[in-house]
Backbone as numpy.savetxt, mean C-alpha at the origin, in Angstrom:
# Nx Ny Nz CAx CAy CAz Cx Cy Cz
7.24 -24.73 -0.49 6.41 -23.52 -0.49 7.27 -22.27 -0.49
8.37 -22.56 0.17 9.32 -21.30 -0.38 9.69 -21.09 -1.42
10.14 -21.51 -2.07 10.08 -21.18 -3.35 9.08 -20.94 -3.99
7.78 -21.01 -3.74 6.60 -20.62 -4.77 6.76 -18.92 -4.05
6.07 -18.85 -2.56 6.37 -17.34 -2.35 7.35 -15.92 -2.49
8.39 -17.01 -2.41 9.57 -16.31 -3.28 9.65 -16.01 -4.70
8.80 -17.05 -5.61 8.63 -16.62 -6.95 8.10 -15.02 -7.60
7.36 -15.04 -6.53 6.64 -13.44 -7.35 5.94 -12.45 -6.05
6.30 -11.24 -6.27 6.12 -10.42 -4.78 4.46 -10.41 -4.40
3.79 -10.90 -5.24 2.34 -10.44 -4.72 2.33 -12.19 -4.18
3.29 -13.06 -3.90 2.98 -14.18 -3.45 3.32 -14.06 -1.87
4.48 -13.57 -1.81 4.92 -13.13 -0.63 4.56 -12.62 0.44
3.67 -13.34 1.52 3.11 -12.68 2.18 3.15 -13.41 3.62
3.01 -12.55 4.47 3.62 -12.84 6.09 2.37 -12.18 6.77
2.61 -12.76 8.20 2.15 -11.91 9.17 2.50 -10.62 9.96
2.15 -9.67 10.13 2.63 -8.52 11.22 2.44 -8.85 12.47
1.60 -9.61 13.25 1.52 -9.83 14.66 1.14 -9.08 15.21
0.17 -8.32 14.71 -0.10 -6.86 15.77 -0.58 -7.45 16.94
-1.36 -8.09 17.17 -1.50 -8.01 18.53 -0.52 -8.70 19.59
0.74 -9.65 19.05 1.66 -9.75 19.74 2.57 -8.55 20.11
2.42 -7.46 18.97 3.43 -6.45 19.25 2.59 -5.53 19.91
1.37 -5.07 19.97 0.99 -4.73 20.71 1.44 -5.22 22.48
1.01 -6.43 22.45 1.46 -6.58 24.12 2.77 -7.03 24.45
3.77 -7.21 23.27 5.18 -6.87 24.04 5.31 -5.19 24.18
4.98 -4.45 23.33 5.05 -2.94 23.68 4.54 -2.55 24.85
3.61 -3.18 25.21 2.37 -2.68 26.43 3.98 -2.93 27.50
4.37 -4.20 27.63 5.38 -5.33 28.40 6.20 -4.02 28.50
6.91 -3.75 27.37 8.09 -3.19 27.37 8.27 -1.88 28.39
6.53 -1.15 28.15 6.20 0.44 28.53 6.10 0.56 30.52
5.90 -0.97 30.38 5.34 -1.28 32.06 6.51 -1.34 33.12
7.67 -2.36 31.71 8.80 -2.66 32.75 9.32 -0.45 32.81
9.56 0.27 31.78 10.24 1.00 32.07 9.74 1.91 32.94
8.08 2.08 32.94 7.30 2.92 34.10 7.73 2.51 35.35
8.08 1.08 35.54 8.55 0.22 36.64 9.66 0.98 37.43
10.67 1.17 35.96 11.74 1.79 36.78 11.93 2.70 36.93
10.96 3.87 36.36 10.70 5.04 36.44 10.25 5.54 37.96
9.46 4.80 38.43 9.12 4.60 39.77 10.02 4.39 40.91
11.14 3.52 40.34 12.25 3.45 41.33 12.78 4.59 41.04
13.42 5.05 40.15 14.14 6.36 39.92 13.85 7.61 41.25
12.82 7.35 40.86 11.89 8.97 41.63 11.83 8.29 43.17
11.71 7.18 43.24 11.59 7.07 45.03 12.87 7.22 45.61
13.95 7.07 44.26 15.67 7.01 44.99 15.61 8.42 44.68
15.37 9.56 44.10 15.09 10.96 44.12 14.97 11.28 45.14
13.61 10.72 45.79 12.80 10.94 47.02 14.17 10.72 47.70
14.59 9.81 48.51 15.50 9.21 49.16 16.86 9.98 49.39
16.97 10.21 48.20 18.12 11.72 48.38 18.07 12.56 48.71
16.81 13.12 48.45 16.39 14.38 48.97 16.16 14.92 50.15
15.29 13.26 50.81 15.69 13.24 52.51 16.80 13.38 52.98
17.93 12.57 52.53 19.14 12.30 52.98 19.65 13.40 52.71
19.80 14.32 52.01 20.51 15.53 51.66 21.65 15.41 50.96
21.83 14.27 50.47 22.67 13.48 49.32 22.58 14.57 47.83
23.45 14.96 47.38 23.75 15.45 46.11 23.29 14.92 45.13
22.39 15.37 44.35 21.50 14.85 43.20 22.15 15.77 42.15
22.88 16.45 42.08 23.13 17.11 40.65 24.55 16.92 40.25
25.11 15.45 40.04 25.85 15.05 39.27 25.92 13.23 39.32
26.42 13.29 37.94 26.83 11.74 37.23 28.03 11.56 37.77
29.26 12.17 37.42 30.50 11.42 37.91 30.57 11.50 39.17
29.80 11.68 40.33 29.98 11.69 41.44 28.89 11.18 42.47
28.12 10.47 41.60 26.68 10.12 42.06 26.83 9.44 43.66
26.43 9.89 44.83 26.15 9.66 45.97 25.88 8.20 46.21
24.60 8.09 45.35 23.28 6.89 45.45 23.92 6.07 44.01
24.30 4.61 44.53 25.04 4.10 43.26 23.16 2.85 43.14
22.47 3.24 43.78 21.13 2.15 42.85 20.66 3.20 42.25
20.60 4.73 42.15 20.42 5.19 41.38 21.05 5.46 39.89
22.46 5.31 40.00 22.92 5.00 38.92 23.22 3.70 37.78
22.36 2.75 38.78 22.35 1.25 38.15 20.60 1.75 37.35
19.96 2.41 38.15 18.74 2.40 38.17 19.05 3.09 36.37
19.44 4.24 36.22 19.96 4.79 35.18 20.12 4.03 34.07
21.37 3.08 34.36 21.88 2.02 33.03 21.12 1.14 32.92
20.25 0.71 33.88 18.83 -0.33 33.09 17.86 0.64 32.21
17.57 1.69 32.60 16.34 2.46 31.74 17.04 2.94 30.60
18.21 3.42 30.50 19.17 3.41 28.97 18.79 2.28 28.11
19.00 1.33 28.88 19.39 0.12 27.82 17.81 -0.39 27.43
16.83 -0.42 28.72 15.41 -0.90 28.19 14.66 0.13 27.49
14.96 1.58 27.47 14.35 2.47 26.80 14.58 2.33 25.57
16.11 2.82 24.86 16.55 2.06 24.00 16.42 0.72 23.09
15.81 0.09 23.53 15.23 -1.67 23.25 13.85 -1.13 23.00
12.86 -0.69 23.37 11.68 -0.07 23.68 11.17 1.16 22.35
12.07 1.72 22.16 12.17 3.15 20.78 12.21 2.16 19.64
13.09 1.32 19.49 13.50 0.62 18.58 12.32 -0.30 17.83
12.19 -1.09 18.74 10.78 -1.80 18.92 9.55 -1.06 18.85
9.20 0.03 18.75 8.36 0.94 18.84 8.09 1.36 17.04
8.99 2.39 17.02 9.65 2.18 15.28 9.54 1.07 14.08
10.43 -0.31 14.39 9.49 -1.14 13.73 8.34 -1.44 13.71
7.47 -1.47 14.96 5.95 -1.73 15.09 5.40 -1.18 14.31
5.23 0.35 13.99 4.44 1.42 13.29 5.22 1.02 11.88
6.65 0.72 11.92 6.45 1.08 10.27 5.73 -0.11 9.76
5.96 -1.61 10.27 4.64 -2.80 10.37 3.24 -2.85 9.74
3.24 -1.36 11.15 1.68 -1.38 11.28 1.25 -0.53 9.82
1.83 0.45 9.25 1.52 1.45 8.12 2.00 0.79 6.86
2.62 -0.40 6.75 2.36 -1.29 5.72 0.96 -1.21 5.50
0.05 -1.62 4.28 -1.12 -1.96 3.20 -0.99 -3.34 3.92
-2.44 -3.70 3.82 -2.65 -5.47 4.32 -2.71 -5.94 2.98
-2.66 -7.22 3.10 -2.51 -8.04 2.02 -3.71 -8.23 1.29
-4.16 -8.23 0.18 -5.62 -8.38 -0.60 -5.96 -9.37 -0.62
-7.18 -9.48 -0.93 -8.12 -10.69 -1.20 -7.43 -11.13 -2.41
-7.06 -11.06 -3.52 -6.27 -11.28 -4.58 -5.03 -11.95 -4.41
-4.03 -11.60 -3.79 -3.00 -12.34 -3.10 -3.04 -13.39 -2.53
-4.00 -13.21 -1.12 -4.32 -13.97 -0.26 -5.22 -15.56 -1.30
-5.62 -15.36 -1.91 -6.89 -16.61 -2.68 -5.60 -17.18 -3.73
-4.61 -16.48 -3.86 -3.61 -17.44 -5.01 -2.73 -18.13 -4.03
-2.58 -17.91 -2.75 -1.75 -18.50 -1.96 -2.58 -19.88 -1.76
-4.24 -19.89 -1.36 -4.94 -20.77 -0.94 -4.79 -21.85 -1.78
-5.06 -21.04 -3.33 -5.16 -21.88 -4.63 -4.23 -22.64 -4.53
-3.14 -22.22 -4.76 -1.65 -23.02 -4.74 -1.33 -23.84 -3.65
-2.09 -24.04 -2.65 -2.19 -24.85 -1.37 -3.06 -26.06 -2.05
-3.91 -25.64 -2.55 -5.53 -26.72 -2.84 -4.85 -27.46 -3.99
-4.28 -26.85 -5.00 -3.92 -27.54 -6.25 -2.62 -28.62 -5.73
-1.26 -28.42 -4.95 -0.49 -28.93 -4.66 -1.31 -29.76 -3.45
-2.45 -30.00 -2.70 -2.81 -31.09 -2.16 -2.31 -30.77 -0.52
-1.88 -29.82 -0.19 -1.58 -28.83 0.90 -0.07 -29.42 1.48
0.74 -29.08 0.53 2.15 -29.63 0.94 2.71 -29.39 1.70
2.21 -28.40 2.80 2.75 -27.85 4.05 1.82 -28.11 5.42
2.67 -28.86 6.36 1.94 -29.46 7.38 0.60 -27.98 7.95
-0.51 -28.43 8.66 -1.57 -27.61 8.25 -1.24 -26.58 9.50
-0.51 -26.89 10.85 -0.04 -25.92 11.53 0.81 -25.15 10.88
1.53 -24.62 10.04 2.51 -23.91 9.33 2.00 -23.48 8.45
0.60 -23.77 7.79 -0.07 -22.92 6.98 -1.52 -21.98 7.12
-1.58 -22.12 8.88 -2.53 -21.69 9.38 -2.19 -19.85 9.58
-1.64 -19.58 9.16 -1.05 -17.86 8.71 -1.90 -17.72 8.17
-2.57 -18.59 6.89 -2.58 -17.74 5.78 -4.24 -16.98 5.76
-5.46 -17.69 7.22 -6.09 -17.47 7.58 -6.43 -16.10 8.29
-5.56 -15.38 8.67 -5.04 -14.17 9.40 -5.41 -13.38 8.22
-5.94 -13.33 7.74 -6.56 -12.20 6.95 -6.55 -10.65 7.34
-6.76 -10.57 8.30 -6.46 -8.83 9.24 -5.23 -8.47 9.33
-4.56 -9.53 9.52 -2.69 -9.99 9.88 -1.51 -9.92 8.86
-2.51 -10.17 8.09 -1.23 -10.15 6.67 -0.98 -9.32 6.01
0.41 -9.04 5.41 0.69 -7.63 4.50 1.97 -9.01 3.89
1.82 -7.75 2.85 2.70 -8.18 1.23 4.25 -7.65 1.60
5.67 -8.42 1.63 6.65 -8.16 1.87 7.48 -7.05 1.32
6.86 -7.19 -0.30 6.93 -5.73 -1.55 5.85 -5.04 -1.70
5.11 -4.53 -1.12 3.31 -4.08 -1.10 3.79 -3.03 -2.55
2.71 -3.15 -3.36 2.81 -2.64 -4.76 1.49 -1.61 -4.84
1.85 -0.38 -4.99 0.75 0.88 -5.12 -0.43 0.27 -6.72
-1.48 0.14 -6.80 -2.02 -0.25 -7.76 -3.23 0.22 -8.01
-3.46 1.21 -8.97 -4.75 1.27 -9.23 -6.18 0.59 -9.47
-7.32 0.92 -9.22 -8.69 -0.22 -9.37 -8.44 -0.44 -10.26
-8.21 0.11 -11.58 -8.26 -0.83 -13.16 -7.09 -1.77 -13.07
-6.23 -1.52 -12.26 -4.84 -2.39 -12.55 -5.33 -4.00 -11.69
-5.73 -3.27 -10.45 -6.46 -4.92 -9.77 -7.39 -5.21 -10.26
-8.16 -4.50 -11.15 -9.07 -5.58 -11.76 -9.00 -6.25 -12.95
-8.24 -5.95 -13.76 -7.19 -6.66 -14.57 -6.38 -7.74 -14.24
-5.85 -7.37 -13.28 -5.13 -8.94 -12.32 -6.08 -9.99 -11.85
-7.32 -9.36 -11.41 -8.33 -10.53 -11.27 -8.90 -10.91 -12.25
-9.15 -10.58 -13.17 -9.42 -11.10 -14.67 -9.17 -12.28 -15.36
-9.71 -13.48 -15.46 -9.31 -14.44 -15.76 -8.62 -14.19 -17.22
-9.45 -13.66 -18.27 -9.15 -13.80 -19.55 -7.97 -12.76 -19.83
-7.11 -12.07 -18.69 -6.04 -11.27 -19.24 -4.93 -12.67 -19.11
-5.05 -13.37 -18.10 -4.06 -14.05 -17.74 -3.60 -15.31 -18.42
-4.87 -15.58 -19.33 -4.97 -16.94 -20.30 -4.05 -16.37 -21.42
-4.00 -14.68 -21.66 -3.90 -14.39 -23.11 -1.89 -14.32 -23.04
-1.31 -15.41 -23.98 0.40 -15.35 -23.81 0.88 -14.10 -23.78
0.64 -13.13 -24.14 1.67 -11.74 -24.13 1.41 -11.05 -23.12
0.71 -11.67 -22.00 0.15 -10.99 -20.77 0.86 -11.71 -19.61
2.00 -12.93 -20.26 2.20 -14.08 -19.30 3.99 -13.70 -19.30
4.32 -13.90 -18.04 5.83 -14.20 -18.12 6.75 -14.92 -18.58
7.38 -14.42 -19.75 8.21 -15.68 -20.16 9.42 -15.74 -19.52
10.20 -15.19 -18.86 11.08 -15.95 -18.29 10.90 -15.96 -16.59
11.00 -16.46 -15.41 10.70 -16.24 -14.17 12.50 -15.56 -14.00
12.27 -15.15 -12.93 13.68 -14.85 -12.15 14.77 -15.86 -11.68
15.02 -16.44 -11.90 16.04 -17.12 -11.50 16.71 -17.10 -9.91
16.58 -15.82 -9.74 17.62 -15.62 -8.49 16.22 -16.27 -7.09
14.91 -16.54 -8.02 13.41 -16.75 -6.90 14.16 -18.14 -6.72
14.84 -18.98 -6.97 15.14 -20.90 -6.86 16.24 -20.97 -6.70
16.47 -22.39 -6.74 18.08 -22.69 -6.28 18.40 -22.94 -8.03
20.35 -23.46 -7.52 21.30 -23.10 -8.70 20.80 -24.40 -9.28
20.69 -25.29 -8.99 20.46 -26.93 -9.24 19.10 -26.90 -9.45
19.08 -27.60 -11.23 17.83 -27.93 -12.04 16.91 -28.76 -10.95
16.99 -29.29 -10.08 15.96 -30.54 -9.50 15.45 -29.09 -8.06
16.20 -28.13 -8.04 15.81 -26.95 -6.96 14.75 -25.91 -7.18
14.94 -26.20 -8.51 13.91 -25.00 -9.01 11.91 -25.35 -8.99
11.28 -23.76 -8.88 10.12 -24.44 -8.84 9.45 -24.77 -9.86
8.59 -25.82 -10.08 7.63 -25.50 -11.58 6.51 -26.03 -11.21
5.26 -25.63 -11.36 4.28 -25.63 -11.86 3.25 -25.57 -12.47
2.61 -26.40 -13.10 1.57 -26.50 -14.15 0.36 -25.88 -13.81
-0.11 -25.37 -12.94 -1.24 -25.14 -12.15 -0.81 -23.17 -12.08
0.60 -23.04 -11.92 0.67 -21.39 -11.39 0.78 -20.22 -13.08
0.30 -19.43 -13.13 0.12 -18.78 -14.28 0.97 -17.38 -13.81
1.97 -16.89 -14.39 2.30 -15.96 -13.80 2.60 -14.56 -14.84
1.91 -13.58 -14.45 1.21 -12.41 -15.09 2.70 -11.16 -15.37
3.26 -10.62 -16.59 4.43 -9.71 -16.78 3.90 -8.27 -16.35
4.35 -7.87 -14.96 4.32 -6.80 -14.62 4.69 -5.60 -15.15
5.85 -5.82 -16.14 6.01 -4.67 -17.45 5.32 -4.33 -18.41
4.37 -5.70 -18.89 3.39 -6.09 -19.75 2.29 -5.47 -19.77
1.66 -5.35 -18.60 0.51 -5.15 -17.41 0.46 -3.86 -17.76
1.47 -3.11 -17.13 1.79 -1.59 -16.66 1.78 -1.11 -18.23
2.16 -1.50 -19.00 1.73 -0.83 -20.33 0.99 -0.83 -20.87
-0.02 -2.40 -20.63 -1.30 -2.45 -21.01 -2.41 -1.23 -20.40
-2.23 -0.99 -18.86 -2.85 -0.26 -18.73 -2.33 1.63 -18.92
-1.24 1.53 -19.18 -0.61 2.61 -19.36 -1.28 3.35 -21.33
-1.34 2.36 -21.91 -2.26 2.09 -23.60 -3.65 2.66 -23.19
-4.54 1.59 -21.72 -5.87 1.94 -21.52 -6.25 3.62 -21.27
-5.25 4.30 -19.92 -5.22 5.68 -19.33 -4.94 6.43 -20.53
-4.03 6.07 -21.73 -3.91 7.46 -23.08 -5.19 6.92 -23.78
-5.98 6.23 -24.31 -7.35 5.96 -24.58 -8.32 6.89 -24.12
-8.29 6.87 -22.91 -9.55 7.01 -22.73 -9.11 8.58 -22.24
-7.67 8.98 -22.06 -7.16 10.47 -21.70 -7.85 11.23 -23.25
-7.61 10.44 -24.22 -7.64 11.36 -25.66 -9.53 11.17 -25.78
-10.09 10.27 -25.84 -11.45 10.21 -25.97 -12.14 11.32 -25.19
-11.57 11.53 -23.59 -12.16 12.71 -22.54 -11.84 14.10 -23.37
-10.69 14.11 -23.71 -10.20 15.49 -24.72 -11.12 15.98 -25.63
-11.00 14.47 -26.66 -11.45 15.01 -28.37 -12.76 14.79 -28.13
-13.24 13.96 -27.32 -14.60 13.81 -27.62 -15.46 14.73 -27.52
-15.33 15.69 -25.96 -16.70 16.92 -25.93 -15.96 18.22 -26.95
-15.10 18.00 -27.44 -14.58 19.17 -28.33 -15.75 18.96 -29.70
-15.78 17.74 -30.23 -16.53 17.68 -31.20 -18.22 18.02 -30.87
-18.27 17.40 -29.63 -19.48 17.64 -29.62 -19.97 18.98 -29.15
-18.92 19.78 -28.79 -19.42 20.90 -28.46 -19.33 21.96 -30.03
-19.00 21.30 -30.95 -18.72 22.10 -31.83 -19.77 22.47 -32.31
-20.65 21.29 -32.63 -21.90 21.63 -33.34 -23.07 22.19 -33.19
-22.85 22.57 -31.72 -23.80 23.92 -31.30 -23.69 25.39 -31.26
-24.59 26.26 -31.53 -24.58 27.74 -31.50 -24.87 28.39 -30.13
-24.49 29.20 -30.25 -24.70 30.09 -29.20 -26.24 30.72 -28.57
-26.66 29.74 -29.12 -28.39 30.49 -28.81 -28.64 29.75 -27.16
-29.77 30.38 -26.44 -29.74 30.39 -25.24 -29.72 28.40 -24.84
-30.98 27.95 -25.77 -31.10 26.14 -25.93 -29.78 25.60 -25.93
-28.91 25.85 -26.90 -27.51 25.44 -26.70 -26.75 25.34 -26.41
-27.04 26.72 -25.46 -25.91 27.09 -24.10 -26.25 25.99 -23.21
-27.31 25.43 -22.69 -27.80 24.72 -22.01 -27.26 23.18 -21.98
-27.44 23.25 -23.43 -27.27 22.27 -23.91 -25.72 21.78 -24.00
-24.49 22.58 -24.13 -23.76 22.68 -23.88 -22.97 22.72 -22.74
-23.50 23.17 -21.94 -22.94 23.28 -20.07 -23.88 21.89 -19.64
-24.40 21.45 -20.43 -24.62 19.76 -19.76 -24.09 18.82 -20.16
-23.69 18.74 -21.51 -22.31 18.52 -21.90 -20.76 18.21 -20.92
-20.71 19.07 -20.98 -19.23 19.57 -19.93 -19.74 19.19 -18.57
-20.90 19.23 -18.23 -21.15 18.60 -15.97 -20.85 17.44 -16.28
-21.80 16.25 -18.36 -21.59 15.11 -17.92 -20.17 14.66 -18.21
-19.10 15.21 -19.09 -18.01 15.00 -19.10 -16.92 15.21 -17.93
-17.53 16.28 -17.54 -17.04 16.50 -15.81 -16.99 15.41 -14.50
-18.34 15.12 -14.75 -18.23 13.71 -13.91 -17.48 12.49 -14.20
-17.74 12.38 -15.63 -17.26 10.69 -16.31 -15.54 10.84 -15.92
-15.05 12.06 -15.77 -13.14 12.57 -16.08 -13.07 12.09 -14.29
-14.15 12.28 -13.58 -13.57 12.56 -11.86 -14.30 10.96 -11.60
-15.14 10.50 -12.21 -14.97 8.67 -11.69 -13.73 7.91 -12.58
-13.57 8.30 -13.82 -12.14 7.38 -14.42 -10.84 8.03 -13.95
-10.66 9.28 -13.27 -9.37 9.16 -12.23 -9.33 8.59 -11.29
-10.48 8.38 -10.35 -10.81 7.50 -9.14 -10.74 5.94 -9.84
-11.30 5.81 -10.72 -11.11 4.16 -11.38 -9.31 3.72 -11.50
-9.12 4.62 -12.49 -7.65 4.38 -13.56 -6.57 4.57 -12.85
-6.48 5.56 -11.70 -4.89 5.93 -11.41 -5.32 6.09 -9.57
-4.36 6.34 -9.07 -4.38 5.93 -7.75 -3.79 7.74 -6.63
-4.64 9.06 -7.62 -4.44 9.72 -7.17 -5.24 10.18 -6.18
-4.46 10.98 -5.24 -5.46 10.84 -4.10 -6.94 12.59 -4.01
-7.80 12.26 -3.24 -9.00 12.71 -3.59 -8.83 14.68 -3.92
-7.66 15.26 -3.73 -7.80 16.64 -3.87 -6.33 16.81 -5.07
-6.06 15.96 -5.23 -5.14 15.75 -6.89 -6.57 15.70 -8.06
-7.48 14.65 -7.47 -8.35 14.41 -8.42 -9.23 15.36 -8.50
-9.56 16.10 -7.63 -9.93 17.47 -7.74 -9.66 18.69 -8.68
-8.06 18.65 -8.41 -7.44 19.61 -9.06 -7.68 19.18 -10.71
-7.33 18.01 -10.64 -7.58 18.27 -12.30 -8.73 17.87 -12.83
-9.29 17.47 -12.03 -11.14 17.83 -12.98 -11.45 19.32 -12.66
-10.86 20.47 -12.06 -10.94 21.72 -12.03 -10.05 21.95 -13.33
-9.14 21.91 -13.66 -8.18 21.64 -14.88 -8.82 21.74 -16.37
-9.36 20.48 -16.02 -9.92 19.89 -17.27 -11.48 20.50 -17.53
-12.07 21.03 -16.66 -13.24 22.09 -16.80 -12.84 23.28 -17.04
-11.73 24.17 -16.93 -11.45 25.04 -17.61 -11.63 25.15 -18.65
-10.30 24.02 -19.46 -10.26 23.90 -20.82 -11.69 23.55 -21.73
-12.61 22.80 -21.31 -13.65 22.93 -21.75 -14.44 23.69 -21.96
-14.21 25.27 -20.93 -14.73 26.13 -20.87 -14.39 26.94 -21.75
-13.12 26.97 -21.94 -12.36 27.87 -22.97 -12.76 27.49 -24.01
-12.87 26.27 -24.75 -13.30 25.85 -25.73 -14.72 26.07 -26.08
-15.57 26.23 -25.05 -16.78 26.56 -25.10 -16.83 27.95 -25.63
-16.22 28.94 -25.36 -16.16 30.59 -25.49 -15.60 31.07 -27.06
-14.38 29.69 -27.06 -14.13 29.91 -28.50 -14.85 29.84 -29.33
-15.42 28.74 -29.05 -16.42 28.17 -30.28 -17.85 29.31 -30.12
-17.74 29.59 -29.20 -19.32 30.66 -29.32 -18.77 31.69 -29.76
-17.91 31.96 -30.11 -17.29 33.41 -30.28 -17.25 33.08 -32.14
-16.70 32.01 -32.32 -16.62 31.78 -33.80 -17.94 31.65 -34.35
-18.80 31.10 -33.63 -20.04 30.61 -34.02 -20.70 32.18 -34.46
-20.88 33.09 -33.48 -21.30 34.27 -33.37 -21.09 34.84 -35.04
């Protein structure tokens, strides 16, 4: 099974453990409040005593300075651990898409991995992708697409090499795994976004051409441009993976230019 997950990054997928890291963090925060508590009662303690509290190389109270080099070293352990957690936690979880080719490839191979060692893959809340890949809705729904993946120029012809071992009997193969060219893909849909970029362009240009400037047409025209307005601000939300005040900006953009074109053409029309 390593080697199949190693084959391709959307196979690759693990657990985060949040809720284990959650309660070693909780662990970690308790022991150092712990000694935070001693700190301040050996404070206290000095303060009675009239013991010198304002220096290190000469420290009076030597459990206060032990007290010191444990909270260094567990604080330290604690930041660290803290840091990885969140960057963990702000990983993307793993998709339904990912997650169902891992199952597949379990069901087809007859579950070649004892069933405690593949009980991860159930963690559905738990799992994130080791390479998590930014992807637009048209791009995942293309990947779920049966009939892109049947079609050969959509398929990988060579795998990576460096995914298996050096020795022919090491490597993986299967008859059952179909595996999709991510360069392939990205241009396919990169072909789809200039399509349908030039259709949003040329298309209300023509159609705005053939109206006059009379009051019906104005009408008729500025409904035009709301419904092209809308169709431009659901196929950026569909096609590309910009976020909601990018997609703003340029359906503000792209209603300009329509507008301008609108003024021209009434001006010529006139």
């Amino acid at each position: 099974m390593s080697a199949f997950v190693a084959s391709d990054d959307d196979l690759f997928v693990v657990r985060r453990f949040e809720r284990l890291g959650a309660r070693v963090a909780l662990m970690m925060q308790d022991r150092i409040a712990s000694l935070e508590e001693d700190l301040l009662n050996e404070d206290k303690l000095g303060r009675e005593e009239k013991s010198h509290c304002g220096t290190f190389r000469h420290e009076p109270r030597k459990r206060r300075s032990e007290i010191m080099d444990q909270i260094k070293l567990r604080l330290t352990e604690y930041q660290r651990f803290i840091l990885d957690h969140s960057a963990l936690k702000a990983r993307p979880d793993a998709n339904a898409f990912q997650i169902k080719n891992i199952k597949t490839w379990l069901e087809n191979h007859n579950n070649p991995v004892t069933k405690a060692e593949i009980k991860f893959i159930n963690k559905e809340g738990d799992l994130m992708p080791m390479v998590p890949k930014i992807k637009s809705p048209l791009r995942r729904f293309i990947d779920r697409y049966q009939l892109f993946r049947r079609i050969s120029c959509f398929r990988e012809r060579k795998l990576n090499s460096t995914h298996y071992g050096h020795n022919d009997e090491e490597n993986f193969e299967s008859n059952t795994t179909v595996y999709n060219s991510d360069s392939v893909m990205d241009k396919f849909v990169t072909c789809i976004i200039m399509a349908l970029g030039l259709a949003m362009l040329i298309g209300p240009l023509w159609l705005l051409q053939h109206f006059t400037t009379g009051q019906s047409d104005l009408h008729l025209r500025l409904t035009i441009i709301t419904v092209f307005l809308v169709a431009f601000t659901v196929l950026l939300t569909i096609i590309t993976v910009a976020k909601p005040f990018e997609t703003l900006a340029a359906t503000a953009a792209y209603g300009a230019v329509l507008m301008v074109f609108m003024q021209l053409n009434g001006g010529g029309s006139g």
